[in-house]
N, CA, C and O atoms as a DFTB+ gen file, in Angstrom:
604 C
 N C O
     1  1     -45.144     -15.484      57.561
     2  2     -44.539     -15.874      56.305
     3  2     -43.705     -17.137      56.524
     4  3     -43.130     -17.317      57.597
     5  1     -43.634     -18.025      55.504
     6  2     -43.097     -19.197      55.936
     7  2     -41.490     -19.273      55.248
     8  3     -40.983     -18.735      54.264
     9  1     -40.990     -20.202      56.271
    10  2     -39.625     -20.069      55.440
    11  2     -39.305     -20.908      54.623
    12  3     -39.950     -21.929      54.388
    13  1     -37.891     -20.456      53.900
    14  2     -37.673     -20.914      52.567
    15  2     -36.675     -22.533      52.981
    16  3     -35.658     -22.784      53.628
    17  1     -37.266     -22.999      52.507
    18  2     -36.388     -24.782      52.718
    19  2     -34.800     -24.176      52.260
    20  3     -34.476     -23.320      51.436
    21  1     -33.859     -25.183      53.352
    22  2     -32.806     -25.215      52.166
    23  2     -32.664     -25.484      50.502
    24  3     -31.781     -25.066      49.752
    25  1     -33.809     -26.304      50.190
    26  2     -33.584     -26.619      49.018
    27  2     -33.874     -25.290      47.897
    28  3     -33.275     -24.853      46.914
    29  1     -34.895     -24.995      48.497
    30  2     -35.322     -23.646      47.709
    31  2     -34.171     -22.534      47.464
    32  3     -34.128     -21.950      46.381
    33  1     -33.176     -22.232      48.562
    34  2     -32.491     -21.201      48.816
    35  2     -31.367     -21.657      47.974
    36  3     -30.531     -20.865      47.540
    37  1     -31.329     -23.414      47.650
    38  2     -30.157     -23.598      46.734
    39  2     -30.409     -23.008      45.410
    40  3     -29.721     -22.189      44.800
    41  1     -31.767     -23.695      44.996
    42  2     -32.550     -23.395      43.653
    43  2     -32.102     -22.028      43.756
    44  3     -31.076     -21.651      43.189
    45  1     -32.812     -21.287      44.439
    46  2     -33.100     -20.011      44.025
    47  2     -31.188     -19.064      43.258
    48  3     -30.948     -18.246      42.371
    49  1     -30.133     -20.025      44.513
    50  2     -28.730     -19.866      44.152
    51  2     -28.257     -19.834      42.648
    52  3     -27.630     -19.183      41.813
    53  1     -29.035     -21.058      42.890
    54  2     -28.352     -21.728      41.116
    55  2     -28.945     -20.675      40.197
    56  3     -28.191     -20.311      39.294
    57  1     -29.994     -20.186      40.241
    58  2     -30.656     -19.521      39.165
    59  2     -30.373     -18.084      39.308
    60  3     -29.971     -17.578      38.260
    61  1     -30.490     -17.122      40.517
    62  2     -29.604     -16.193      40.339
    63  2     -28.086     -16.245      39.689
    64  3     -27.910     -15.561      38.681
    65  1     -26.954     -17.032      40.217
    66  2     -25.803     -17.205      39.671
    67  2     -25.836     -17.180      38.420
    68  3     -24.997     -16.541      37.785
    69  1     -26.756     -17.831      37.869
    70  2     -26.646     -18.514      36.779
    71  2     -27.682     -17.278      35.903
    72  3     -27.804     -17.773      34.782
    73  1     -28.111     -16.531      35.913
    74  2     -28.902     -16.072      35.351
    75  2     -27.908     -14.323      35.385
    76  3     -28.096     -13.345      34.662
    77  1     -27.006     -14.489      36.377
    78  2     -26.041     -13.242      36.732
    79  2     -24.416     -13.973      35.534
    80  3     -23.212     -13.744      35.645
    81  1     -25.053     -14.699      34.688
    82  2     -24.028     -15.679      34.210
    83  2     -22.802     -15.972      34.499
    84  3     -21.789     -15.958      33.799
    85  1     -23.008     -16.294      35.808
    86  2     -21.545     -16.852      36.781
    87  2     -21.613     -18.407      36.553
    88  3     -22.621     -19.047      36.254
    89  1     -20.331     -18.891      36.754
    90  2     -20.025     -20.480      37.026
    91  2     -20.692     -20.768      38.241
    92  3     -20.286     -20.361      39.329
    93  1     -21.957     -21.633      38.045
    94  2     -22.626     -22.345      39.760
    95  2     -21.429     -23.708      40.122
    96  3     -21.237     -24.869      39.763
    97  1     -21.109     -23.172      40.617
    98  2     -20.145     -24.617      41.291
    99  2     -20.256     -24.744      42.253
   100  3     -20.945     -23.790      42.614
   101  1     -19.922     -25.648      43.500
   102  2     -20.225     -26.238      44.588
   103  2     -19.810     -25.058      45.527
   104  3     -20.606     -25.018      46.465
   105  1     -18.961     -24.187      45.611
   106  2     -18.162     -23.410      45.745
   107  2     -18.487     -21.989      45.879
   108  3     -18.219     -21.123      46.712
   109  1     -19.473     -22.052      44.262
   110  2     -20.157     -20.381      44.691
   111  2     -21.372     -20.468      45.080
   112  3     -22.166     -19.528      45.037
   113  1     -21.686     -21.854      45.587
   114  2     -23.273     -21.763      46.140
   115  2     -23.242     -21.571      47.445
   116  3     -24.091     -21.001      48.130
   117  1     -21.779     -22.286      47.937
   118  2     -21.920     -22.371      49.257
   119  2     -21.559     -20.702      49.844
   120  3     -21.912     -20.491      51.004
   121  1     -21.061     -19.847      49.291
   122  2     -20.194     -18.840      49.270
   123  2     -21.877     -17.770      48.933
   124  3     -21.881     -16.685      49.514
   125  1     -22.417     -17.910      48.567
   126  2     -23.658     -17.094      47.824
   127  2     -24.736     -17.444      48.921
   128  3     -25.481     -16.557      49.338
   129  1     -24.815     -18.700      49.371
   130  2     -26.089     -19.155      50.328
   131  2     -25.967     -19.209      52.184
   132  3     -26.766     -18.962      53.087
   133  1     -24.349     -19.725      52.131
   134  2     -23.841     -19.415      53.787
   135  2     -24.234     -20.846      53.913
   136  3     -23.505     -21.285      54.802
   137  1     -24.967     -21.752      53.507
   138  2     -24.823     -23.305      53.905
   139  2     -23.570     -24.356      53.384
   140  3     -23.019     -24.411      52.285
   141  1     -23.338     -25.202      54.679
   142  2     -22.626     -26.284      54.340
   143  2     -22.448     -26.730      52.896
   144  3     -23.378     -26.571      52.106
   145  1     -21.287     -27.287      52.505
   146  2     -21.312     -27.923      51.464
   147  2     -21.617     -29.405      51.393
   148  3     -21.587     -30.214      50.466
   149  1     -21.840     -29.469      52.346
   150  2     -22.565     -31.303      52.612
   151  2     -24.212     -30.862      52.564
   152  3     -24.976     -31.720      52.121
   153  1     -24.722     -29.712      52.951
   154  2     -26.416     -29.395      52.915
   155  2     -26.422     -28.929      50.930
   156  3     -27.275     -29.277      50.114
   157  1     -25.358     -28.204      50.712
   158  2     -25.483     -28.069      49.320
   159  2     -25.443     -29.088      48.434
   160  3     -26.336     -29.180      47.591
   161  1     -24.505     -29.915      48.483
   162  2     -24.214     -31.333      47.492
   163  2     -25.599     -32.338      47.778
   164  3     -25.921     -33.215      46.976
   165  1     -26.316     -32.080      48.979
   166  2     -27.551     -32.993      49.512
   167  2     -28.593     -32.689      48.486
   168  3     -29.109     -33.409      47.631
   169  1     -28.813     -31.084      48.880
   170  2     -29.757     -30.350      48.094
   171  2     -29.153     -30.295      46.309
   172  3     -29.957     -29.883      45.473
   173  1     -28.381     -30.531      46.057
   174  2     -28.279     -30.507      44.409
   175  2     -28.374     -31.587      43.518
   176  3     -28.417     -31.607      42.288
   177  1     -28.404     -32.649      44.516
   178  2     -28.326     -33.903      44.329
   179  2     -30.055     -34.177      44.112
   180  3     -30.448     -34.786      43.117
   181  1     -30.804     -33.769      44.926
   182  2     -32.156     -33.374      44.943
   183  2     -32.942     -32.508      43.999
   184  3     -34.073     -32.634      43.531
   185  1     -32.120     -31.698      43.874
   186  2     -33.219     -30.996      42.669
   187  2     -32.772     -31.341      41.055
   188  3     -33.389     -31.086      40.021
   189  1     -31.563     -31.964      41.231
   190  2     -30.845     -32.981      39.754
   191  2     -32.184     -34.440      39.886
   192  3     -32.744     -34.937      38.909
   193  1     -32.352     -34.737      40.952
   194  2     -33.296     -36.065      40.922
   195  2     -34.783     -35.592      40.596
   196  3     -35.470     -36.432      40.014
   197  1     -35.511     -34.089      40.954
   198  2     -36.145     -33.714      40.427
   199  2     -36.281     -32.747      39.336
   200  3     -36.938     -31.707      39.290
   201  1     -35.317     -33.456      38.230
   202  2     -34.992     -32.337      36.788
   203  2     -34.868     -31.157      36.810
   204  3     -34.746     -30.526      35.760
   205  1     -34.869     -30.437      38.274
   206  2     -34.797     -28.649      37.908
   207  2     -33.629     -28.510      37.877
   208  3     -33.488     -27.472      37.231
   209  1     -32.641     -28.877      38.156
   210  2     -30.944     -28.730      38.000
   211  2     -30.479     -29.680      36.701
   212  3     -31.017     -30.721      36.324
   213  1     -29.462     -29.087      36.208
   214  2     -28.600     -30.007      35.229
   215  2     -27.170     -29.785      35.170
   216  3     -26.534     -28.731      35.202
   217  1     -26.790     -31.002      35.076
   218  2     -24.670     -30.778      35.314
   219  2     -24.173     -30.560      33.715
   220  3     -24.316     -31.577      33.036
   221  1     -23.676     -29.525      33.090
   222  2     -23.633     -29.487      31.738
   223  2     -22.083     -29.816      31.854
   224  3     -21.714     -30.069      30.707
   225  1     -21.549     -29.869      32.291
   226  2     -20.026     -30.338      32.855
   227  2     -20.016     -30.638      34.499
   228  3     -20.617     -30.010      35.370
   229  1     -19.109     -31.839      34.649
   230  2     -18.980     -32.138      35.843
   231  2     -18.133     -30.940      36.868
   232  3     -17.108     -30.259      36.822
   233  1     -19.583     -31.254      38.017
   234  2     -19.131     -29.615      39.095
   235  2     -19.830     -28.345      38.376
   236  3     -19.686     -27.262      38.943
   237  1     -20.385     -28.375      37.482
   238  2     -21.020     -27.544      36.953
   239  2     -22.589     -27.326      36.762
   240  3     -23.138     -27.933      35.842
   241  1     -23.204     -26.635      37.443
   242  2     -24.702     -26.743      37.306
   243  2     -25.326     -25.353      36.705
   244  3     -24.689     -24.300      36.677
   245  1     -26.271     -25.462      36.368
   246  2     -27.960     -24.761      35.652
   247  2     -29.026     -25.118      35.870
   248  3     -29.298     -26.262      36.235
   249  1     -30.006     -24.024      35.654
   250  2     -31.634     -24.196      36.326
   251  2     -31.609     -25.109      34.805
   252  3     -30.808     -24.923      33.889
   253  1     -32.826     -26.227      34.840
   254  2     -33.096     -27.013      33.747
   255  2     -33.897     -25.945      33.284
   256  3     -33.383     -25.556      32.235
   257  1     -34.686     -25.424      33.491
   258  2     -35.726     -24.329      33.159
   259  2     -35.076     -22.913      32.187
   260  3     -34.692     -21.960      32.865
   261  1     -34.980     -22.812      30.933
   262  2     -33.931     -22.115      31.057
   263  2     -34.933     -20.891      30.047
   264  3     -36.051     -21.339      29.793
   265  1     -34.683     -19.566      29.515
   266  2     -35.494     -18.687      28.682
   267  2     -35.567     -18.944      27.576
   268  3     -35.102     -20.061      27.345
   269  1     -36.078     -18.253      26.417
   270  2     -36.555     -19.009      24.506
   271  2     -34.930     -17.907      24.657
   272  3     -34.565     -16.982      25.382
   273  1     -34.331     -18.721      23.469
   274  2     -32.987     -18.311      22.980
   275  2     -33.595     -16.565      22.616
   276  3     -34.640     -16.141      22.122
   277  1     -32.410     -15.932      23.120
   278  2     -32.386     -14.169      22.734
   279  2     -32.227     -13.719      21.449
   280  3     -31.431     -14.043      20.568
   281  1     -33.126     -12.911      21.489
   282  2     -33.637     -12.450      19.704
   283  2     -32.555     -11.267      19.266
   284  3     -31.740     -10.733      20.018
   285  1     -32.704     -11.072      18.247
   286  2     -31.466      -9.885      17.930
   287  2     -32.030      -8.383      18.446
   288  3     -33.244      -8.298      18.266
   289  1     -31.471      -7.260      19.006
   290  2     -32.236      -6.240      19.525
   291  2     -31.291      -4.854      18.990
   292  3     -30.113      -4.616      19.257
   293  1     -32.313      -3.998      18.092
   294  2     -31.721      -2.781      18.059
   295  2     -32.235      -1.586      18.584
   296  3     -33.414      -1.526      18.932
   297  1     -31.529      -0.700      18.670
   298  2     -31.961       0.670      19.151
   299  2     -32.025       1.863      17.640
   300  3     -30.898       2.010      17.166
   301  1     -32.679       2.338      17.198
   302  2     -32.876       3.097      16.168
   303  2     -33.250       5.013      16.855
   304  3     -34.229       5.192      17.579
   305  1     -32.634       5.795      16.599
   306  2     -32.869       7.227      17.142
   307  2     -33.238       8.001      16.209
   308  3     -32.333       8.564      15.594
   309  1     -34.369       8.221      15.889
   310  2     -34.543       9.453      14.251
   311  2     -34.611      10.927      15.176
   312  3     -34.816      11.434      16.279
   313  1     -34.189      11.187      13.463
   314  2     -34.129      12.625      13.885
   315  2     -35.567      13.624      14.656
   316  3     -35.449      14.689      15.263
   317  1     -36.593      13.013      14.431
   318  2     -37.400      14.171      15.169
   319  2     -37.212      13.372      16.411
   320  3     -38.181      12.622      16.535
   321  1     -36.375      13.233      17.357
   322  2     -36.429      12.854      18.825
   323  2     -37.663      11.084      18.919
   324  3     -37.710      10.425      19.957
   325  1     -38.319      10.762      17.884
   326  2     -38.663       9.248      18.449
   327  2     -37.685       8.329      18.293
   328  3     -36.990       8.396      17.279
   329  1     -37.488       7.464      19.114
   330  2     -36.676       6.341      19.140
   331  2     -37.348       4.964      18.479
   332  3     -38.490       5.176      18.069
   333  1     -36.898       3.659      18.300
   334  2     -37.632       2.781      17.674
   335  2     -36.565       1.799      18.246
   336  3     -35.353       1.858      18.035
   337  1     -37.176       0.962      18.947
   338  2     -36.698      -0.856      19.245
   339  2     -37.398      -2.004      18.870
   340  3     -38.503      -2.400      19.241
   341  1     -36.387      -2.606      17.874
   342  2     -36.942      -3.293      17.552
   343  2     -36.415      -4.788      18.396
   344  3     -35.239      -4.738      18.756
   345  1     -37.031      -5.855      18.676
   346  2     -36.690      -6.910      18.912
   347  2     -37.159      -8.056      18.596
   348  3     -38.241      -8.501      18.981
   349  1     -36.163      -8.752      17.682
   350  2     -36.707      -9.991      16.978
   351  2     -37.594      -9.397      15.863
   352  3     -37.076      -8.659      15.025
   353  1     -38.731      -9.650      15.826
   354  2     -39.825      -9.338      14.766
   355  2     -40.375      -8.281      15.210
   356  3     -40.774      -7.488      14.357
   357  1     -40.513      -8.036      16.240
   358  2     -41.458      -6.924      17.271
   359  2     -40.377      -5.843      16.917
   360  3     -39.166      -5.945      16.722
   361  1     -41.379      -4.588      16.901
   362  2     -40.776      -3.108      16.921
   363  2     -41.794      -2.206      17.503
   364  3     -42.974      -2.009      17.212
   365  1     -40.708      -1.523      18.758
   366  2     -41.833      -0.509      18.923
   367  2     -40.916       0.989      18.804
   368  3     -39.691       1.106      18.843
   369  1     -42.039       2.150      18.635
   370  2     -42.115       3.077      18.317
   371  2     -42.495       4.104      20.014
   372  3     -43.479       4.146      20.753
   373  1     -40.941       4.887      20.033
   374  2     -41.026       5.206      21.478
   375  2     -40.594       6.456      21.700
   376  3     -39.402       6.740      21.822
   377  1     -41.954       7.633      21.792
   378  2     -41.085       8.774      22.177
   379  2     -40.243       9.420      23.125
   380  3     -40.144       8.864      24.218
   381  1     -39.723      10.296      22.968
   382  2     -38.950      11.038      23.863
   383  2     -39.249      10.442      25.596
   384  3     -38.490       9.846      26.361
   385  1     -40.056      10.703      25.694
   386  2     -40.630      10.469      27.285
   387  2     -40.367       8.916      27.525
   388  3     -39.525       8.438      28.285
   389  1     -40.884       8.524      27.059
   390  2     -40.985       7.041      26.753
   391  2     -39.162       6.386      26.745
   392  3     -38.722       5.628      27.609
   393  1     -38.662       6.719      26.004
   394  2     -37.567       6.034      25.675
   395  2     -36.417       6.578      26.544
   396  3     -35.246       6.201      26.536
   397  1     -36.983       7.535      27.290
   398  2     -36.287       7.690      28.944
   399  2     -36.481       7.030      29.720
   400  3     -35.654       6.542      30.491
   401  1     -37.808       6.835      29.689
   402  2     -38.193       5.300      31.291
   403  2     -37.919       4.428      30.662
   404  3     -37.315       3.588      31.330
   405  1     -38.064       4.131      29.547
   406  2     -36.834       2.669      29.276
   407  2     -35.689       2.582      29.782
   408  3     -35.279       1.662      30.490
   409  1     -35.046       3.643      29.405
   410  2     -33.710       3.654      29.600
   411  2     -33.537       3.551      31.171
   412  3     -33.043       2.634      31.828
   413  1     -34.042       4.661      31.554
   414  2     -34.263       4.190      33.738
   415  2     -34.485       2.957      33.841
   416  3     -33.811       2.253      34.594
   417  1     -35.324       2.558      33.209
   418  2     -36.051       1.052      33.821
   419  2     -35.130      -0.085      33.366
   420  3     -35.257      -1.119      34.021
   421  1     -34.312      -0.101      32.466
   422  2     -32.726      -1.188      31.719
   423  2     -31.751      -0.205      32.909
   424  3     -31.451      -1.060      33.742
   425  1     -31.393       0.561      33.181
   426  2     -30.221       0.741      33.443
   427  2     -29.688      -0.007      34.438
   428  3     -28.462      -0.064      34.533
   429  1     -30.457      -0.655      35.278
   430  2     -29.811      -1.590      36.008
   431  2     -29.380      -2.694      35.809
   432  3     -29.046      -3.462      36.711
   433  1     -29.322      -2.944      34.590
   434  2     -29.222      -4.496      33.414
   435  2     -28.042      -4.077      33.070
   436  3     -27.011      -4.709      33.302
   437  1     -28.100      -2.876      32.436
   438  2     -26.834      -1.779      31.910
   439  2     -25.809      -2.321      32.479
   440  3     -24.965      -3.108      32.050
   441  1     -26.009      -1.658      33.836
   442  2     -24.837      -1.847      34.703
   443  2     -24.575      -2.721      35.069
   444  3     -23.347      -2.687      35.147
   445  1     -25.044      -3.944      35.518
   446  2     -24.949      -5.638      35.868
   447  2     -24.422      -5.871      34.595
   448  3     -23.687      -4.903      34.790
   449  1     -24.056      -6.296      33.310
   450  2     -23.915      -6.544      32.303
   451  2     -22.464      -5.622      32.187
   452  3     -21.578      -6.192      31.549
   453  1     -22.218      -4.643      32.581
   454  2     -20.920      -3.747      32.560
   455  2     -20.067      -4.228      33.737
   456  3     -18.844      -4.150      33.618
   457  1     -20.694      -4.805      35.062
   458  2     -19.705      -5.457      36.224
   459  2     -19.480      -7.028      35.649
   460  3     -18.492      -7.684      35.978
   461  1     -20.340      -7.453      34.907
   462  2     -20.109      -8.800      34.653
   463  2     -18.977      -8.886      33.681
   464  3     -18.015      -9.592      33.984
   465  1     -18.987      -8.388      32.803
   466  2     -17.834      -7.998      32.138
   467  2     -16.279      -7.578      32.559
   468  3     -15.253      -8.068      32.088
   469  1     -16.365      -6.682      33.432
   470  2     -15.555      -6.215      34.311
   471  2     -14.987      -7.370      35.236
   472  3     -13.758      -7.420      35.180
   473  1     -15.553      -8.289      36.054
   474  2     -15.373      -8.885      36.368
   475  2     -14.590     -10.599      35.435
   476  3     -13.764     -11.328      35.985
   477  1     -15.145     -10.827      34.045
   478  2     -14.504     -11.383      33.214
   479  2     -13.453     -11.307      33.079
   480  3     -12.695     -12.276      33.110
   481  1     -13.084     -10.047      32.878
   482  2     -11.396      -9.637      32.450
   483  2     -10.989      -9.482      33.710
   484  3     -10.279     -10.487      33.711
   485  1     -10.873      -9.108      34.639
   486  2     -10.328      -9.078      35.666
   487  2      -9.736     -10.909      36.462
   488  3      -8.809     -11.248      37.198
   489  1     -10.822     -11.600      35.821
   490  2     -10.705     -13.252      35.985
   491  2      -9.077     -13.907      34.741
   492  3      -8.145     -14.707      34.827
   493  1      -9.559     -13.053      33.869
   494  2      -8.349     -13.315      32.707
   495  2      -7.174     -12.822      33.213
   496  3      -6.142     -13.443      33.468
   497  1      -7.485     -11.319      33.372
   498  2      -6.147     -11.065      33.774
   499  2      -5.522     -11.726      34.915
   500  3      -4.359     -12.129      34.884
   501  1      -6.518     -11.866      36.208
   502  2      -5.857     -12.866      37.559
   503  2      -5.271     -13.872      37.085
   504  3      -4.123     -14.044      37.494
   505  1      -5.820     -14.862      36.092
   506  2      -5.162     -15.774      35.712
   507  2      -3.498     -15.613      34.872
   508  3      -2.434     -16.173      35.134
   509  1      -3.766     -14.859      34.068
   510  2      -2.572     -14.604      33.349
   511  2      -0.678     -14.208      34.350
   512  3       0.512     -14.492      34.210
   513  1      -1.702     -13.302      35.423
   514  2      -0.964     -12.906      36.569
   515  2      -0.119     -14.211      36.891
   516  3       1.061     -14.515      36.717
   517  1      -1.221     -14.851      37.433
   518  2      -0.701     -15.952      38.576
   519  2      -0.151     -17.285      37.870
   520  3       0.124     -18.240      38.595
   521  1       0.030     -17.389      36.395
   522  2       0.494     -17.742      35.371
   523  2       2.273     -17.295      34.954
   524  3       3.271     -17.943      34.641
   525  1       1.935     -15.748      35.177
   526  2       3.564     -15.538      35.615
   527  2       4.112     -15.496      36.478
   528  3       5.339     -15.575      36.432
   529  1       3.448     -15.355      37.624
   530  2       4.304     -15.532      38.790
   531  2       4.792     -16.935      39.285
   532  3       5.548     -16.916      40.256
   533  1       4.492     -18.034      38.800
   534  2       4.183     -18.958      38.685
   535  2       5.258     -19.319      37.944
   536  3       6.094     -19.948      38.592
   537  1       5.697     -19.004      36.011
   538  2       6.510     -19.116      35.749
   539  2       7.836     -18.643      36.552
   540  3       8.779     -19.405      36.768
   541  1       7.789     -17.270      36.973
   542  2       8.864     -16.639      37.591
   543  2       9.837     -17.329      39.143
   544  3      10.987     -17.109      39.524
   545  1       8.530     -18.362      39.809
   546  2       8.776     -19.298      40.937
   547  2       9.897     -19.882      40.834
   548  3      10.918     -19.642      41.478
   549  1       9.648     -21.059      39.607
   550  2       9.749     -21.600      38.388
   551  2      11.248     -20.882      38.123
   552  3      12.015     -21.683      38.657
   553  1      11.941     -19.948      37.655
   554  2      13.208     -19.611      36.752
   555  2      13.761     -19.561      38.383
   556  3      14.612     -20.330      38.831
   557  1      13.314     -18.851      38.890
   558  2      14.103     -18.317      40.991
   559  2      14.742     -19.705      41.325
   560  3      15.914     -19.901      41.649
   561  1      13.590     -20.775      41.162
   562  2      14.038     -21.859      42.117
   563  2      15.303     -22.416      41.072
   564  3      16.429     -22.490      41.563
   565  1      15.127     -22.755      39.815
   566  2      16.368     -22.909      38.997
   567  2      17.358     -22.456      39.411
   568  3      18.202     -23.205      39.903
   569  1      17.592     -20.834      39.324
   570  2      18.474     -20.146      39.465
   571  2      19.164     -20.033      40.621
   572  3      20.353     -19.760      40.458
   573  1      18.660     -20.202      42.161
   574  2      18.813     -20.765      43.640
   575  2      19.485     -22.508      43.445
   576  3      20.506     -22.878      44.025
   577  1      18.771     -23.276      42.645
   578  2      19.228     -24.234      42.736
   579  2      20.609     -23.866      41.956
   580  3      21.493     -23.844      42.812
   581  1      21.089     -23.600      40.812
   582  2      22.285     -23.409      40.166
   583  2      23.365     -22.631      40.819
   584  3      24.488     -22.885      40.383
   585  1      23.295     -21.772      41.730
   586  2      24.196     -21.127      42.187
   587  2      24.415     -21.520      43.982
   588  3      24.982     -20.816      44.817
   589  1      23.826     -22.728      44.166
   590  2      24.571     -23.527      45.189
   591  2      25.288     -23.923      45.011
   592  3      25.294     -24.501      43.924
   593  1      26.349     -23.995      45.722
   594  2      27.852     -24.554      45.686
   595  2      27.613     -26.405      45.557
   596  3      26.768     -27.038      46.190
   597  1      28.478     -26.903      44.698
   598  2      28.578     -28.244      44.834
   599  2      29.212     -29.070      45.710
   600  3      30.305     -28.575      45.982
   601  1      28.974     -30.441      46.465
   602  2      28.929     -30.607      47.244
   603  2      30.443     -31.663      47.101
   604  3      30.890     -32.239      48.093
């Protein structure tokens, strides 16, 4: 089996990250792939010169390649036990059996989609944190500075 170029292993970075809808920055590629950030900035620079990357903000990248915009999706449960999903225009009609191996077969989306989230707020709240502690530095050093004796 042959191996994967650095460049590939960046690609492949950017598009997991990015498809796990994380910020690709220089930062979580290198942190996600284990290569240099001089082999990463080489390689991104490279696949930006061959259109598969795009900077939508500076330090910020995406696969150029991206999916057809997401259709609206419901879940419908009638009472005799069939289920019905519809998505976009498409609807299907899914019994009992059926709308269990769906459910097995999403639940790992489920849950990626429940840590990604989790992980969101946990980013808000870090920030908010280190926002007050920050202020609080901030009133200490005032208050240290004010109750030194004058000279």
């Amino acid at each position: 089996m042959q191996e994967k170029s650095s460049k590939q292993i960046v690609m492949e970075a950017i598009e997991d990250l990015y498809w796990q809808e994380q910020v690709v920055t220089r930062e979580a590629l290198v942190e996600h792939t284990g290569l240099k950030r001089s082999v990463i900035d080489d390689k991104v620079k490279a696949l930006r010169a061959d259109d598969m990357v795009i900077s939508r903000e500076r330090g910020i990248y995406e696969p150029a390649k991206r999916h057809p915009p997401a259709r609206h999706c419901s879940i419908s449960f009638l009472p005799d036990g069939m289920t019905i999903l519809e998505l976009g225009d498409d609807m299907l009609k899914a019994t009992p059996r059926e709308a269990r191996n769906l459910g097995l077969a999403l639940h790992g989306w489920g849950t990626q989609a429940i840590e990604l989230e989790r992980s969101r707020q946990n980013e808000r709240h870090n920030a908010e944190l280190l926002s007050r502690v920050r202020d609080l530095e901030r009133i200490v050093r005032t208050l240290v500075t004010a109750l030194q004796p004058s000279p």
